[in-house]
C-alpha positions in Angstrom: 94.2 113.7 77.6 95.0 110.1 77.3 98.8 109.4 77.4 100.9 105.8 77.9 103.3 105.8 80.2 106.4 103.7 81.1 107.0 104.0 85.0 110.8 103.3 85.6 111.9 102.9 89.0 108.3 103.1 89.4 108.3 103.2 93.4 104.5 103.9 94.6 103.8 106.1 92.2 104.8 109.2 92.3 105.0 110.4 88.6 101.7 108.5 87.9 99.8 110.4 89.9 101.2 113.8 89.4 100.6 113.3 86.0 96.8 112.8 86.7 96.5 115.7 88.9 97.6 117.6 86.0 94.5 116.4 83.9 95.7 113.7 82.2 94.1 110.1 81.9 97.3 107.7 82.2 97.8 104.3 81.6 101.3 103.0 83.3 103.3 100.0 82.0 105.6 99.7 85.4 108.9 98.4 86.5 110.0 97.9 90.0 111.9 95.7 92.1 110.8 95.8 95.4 107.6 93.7 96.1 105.8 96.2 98.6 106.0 98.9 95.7 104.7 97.0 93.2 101.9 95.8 95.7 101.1 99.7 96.6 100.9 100.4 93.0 98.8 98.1 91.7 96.7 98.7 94.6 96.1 102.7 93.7 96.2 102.2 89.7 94.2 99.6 88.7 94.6 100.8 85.0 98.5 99.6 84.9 100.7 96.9 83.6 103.7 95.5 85.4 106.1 94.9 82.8 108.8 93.5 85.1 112.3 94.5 86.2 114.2 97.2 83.7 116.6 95.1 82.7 113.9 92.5 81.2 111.6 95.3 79.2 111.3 95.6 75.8 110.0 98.3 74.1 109.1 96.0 71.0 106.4 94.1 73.7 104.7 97.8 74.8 102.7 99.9 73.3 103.5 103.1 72.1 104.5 105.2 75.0 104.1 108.6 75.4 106.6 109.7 78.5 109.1 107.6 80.3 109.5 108.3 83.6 112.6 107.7 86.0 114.0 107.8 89.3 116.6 105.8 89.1 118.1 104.4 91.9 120.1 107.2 93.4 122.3 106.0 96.5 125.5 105.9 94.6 125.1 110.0 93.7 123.8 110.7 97.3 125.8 113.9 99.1 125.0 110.9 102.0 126.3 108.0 100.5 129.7 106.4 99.0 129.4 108.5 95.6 130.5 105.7 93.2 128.6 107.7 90.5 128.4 106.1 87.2 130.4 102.7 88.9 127.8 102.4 91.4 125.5 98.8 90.7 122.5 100.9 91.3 123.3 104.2 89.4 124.3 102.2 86.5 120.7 101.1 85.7 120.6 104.0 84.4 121.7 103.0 81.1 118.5 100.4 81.1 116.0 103.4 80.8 118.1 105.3 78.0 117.7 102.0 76.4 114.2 101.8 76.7 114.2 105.7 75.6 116.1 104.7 72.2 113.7 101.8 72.0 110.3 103.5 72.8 110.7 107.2 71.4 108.6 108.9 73.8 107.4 112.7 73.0 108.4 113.4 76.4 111.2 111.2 79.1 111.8 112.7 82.9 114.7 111.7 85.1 114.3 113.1 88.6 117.6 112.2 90.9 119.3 113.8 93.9 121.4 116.9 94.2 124.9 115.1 94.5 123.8 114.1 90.6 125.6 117.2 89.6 128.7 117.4 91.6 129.3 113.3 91.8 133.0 112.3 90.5 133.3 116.3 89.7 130.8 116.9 87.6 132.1 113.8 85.4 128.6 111.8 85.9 126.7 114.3 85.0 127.8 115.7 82.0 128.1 111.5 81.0 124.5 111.4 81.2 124.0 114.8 79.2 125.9 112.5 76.7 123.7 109.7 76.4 120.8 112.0 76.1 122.4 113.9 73.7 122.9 110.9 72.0 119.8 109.8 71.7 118.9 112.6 69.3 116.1 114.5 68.4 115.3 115.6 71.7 115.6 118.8 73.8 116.9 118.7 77.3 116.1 121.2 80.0 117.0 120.6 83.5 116.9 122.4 87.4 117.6 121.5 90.6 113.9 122.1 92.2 112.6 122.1 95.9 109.8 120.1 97.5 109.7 123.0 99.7 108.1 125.5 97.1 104.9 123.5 96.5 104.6 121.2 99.8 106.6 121.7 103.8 109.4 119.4 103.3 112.9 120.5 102.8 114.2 118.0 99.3 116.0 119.4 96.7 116.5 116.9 93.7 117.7 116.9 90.3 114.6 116.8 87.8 115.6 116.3 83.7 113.0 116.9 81.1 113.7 115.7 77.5 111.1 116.5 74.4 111.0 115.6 71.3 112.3 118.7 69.1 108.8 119.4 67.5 107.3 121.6 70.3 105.6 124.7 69.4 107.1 127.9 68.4 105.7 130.0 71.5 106.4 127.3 73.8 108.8 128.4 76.4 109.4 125.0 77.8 109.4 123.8 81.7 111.9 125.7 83.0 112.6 127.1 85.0 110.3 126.9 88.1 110.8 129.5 90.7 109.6 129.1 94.5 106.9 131.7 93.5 105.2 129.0 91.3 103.6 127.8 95.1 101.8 130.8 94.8 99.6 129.5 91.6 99.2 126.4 93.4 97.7 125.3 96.5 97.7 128.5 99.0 96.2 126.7 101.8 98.8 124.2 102.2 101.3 127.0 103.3 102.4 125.7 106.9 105.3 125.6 109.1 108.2 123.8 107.2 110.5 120.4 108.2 114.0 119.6 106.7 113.4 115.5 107.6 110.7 113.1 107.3 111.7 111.9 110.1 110.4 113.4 113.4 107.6 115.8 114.5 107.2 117.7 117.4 103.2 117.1 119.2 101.5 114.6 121.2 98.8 113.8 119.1 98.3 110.1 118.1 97.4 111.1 114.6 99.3 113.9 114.6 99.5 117.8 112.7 100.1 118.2 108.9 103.5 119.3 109.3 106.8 119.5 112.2 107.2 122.9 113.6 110.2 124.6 113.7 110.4 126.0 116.8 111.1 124.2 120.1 108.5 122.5 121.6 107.5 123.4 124.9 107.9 121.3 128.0 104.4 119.8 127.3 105.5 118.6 124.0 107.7 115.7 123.0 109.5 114.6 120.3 108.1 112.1 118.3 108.3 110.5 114.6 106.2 111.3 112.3 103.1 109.0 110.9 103.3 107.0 107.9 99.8 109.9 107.1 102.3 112.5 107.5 105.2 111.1 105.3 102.8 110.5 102.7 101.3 114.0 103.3 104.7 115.5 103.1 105.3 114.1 99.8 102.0 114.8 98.1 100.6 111.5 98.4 96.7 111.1 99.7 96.5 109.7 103.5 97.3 106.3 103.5 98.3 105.6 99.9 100.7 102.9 101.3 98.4 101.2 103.8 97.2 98.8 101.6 98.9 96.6 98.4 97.7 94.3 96.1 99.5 91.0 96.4 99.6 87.9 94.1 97.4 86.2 97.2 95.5 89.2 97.8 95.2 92.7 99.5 97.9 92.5 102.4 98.3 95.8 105.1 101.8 97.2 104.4 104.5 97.6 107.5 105.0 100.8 109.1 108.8 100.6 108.4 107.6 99.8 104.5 105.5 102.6 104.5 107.8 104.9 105.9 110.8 103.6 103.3 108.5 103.6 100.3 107.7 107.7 101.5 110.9 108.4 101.5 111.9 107.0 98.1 109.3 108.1 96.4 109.2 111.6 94.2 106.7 114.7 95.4 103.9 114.6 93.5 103.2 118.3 93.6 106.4 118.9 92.0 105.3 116.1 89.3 102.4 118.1 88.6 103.6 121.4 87.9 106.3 119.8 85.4 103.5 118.1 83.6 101.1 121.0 83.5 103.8 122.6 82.0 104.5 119.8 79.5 100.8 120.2 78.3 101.3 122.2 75.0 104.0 119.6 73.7 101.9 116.7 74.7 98.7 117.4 73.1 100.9 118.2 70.3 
């Protein structure tokens, strides 16, 4: 199935690709900020757009989109950060992609943000958003906290909202919810040994295993960080997605540190995938 879509936030391209695991053929209008991002994402999908930052986007200039996509900038919600919520600069861009929802009338919009979403400024921020998506009307919200965990060895809870336009069909139960037993139906052989970071692996192989251990490592072991191959396997990502980006003067190597940053901010694209195969009957509709 051939769908548009409008990649908020857009990162490396997280939703993009879930979305073609799931069988669909997607062309991405994109908005990011960060330079290495945009780079990596041109790089991988050569049939996308940049459109600029979200704050200059018009949905009069696109196409007609099919899903927006978003994971806004969540620092300001983060359990880990200074949990401005709504008053955050970065949270607040928020409000650009319900803009560009009004604007664009997708069939289908997904907002993925952290877990701290639902408690930031007690609960306050969240049901604020429920608002302006309520607001928007005509479309159906459904929403769950889901874990990287079930589908891939990484440890990440997050936030993940799904709104459809109210013309799905009668038998269709929706999205949610997703249980942990949906990694059953999905890739069996990926089941491994688990890590709660990206951050550090235990092994003293250059290239390293697929996942951390969670055991101690014995005294001929050492603790190490993982590889950029690992972050990007942790997330879904194919090995060395990041290595390369597309630049205005050419294809440029990316950093490690990049690499490592632009793994960490991205969404799982396993997760992704299971959502959209699950959005199927409403967007062939």
């Amino acid at each position: 199935m051939k769908i548009r879509a409008l990649d908020l936030f857009s990162g490396i391209g997280g939703f993009h690709l879930g979305f073609s695991r799931a069988g669909y053929e997607v062309t991405s209008y994109f908005s990011e900020v960060d330079k290495h991002a945009i780079a990596v994402y041109q790089h991988q999908f050569k049939n996308s757009t940049y459109v600029g930052a979200v704050g200059d986007v018009r949905g009069a200039d696109l196409p007609a989109i099919d899903l927006i996509t978003f994971g806004s900038p969540c620092q300001d919600f983060s359990q880990a950060g200074a949990r401005r919520g709504l008053e955050g600069d970065r949270s607040s861009l928020i409000a650009e992609a319900i803009r560009l929802i009004r604007e664009c009338r997708p069939r289908v919009f997904i907002w993925e943000n952290v877990k701290g979403t639902f408690s930031s400024n007690d609960g306050a921020d969240f049901a604020a958003i429920l608002q302006a998506f309520i607001d928007l009307g005509g479309y159906r919200l459904e929403w769950q906290l889901l874990n990287t965990s079930w589908f891939l060895p990484q440890n990440r809870e997050r936030v993940y909202l799904v709104g459809h336009l109210a013309t799905s069909p009668g038998d269709w139960g929706g999205v949610f919810p997703i249980t942990e037993e949906s990694r059953k139906t999905y890739d069996l052989q990926r089941q491994q040994a688990y890590t709660n970071t990206i951050l550090r692996v235990y092994g003293n192989d250059a290239q390293g295993s697929y996942v951390g251990e969670r055991q101690l490592p014995s005294q001929d072991y050492r603790l190490r960080r993982l590889t950029a191959i690992e972050c990007e396997r942790l997330q879904g990502f194919p090995d060395n997605h990041t290595e390369f980006g597309l630049y205005e003067d050419g294809i440029k190597r990316i950093s490690i540190g990049q690499r490592y940053s632009q793994c960490g901010n991205a969404v799982s694209v396993d997760v992704v995938k299971e959502i959209a195969l699950r959005l199927k009957p409403i967007m062939y509709g």
